[in-house]
matplotlib code that plots the C-alpha trace (Angstrom):
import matplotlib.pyplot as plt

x = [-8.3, -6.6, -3.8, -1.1, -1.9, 0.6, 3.9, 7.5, 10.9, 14.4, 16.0, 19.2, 18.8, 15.9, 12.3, 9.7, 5.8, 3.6, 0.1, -0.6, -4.4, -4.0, -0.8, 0.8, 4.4, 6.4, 9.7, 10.7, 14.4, 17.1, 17.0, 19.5, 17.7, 18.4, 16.2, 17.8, 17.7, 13.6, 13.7, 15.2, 13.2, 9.9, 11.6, 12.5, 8.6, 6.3, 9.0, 10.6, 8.1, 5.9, 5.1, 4.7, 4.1, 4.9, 2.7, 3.9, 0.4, -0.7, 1.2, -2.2, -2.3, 1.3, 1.8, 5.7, 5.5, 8.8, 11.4, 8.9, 8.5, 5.2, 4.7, 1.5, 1.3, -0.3, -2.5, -1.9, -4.6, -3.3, -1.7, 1.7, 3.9, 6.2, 9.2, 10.6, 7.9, 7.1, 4.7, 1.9, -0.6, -1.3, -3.6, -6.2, -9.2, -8.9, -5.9, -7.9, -10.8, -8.5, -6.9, -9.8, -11.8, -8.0, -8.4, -12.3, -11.2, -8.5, -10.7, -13.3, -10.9]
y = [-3.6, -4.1, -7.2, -4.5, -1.9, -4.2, -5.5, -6.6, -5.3, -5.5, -2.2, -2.1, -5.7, -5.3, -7.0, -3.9, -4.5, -1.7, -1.7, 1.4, 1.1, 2.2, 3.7, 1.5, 0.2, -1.9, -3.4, -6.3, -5.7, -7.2, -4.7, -2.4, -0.4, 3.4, 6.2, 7.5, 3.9, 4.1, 7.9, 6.5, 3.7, 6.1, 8.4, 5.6, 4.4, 7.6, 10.4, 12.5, 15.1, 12.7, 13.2, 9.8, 9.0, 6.1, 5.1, 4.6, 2.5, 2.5, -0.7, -2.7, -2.5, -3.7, -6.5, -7.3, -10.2, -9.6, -7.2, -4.5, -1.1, 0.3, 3.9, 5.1, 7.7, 11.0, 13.0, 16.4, 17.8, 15.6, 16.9, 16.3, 18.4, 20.8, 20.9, 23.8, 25.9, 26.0, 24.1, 26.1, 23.4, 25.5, 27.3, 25.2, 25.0, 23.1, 25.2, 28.3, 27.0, 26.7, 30.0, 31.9, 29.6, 30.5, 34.5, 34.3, 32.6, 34.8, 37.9, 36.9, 36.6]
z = [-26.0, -29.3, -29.4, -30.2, -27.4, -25.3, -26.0, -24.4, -25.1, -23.2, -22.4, -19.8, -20.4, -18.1, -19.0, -19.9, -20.5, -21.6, -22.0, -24.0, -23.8, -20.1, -19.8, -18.2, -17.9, -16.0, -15.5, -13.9, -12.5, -10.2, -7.9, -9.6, -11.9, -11.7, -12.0, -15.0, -16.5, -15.6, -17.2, -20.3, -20.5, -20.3, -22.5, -25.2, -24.8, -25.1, -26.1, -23.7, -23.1, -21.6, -18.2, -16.1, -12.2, -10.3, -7.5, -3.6, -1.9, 1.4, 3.1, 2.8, -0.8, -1.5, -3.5, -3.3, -5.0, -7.3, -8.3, -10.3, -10.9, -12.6, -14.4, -15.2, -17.9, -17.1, -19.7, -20.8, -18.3, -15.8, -12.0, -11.5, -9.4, -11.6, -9.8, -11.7, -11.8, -16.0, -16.3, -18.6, -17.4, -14.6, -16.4, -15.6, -14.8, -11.6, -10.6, -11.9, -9.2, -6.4, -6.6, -6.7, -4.0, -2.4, -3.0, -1.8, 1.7, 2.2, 1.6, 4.0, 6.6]

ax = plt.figure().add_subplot(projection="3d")
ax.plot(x, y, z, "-o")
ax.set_aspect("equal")
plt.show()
């Protein structure tokens, strides 16, 4: 991993790290940040037609160990939900498997 894949900046006066290698940002808050403020701050980081998730774990994998949210950056070929239903990614070929896998059980039925 190159030196300058990672770096630190202050937006909303909160503390951000991103490690671009992976993907991968975070933000070490108060306890007050917003979602817009987290939108903005992914927005401000990889442009706002990037599409990033952030990740809820099973209670055994939590590590709570300070005021810190983390957003991992999905590829262009990546899943994410589309929430208004435009997403062209659908076109897929996972989600072109599925339907017809989909159609073939519902045939045989």
């Amino acid at each position: 991993m190159q030196e300058d894949d990672t770096f630190r900046l202050t937006c909303f006066g909160f503390e951000v790290h991103v490690d671009d290698a992976i993907g991968h940002l975070w933000v070490i808050h108060d306890g007050t940040i917003t979602w817009d403020q987290l939108q903005d701050i992914k927005n401000n980081i990889w442009g706002a037609d990037a599409r990033a998730i952030e990740v809820y774990p099973a209670e055994s994998d939590v590590v709570n160990s300070l005021h810190c949210r983390h957003l991992w950056r999905l590829g262009p070929a990546d899943f994410a939900p589309d929430l208004l239903g435009n997403d062209p990614a659908q076109d897929s070929l996972a989600a072109r498997y599925m339907g017809a896998w989909a159609e073939a059980r519902e045939a045989g039925q």
